[in-house]
C-alpha positions in Angstrom: -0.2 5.2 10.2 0.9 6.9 7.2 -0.3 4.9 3.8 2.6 2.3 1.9 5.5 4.5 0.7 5.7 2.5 -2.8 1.8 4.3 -3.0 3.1 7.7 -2.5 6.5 8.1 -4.2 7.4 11.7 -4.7 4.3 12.6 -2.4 4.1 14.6 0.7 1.7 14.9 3.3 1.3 17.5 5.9 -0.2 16.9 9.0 -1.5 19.4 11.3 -2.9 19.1 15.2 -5.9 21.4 14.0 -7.5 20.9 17.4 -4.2 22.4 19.4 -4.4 19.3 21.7 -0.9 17.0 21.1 0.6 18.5 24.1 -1.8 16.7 25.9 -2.8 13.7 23.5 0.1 13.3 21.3 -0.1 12.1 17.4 2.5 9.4 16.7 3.0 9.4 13.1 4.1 6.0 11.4 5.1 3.9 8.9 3.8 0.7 8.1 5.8 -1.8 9.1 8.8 -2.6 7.5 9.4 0.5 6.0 11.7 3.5 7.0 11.1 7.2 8.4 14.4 9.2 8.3 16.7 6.7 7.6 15.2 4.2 11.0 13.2 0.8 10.2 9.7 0.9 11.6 10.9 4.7 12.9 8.4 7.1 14.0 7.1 11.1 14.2 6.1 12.3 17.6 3.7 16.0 17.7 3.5 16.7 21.1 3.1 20.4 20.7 -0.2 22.2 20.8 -1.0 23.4 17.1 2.4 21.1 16.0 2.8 19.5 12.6 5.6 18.2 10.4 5.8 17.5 6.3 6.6 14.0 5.7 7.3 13.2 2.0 7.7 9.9 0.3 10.9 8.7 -1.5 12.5 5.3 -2.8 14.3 5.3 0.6 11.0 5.6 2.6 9.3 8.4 4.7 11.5 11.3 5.2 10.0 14.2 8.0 10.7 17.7 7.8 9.3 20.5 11.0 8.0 23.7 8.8 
């Protein structure tokens, strides 16, 4: 679970499958609960991609994710 967004404002994070396994064991990536990710309430980030990642960043609006 990513940290409390009012904790991270103008933040970003970038999160990485190091171990080239999410195609088999996936990393859900989420907000606490409550808050937003792109715009959805209590939304979520799926890697399910060997060696995937995503940039999330924190705004007043919540978690916004971004695929580099």
């Amino acid at each position: 679970n990513l940290p409390a967004v009012a904790n991270y404002g103008g933040s970003a994070l970038y999160i990485i499958d190091s171990k080239s396994n999410a195609g088999t064991n996936n990393i859900t990536v989420a907000v606490q609960s409550g808050e937003k990710m792109d715009g959805e309430l209590n939304g979520i980030v799926l890697i399910n991609a060997d060696n995937g990642n995503v940039l999330v960043t924190a705004t007043a609006d919540g978690w916004w994710s971004f695929n580099p």
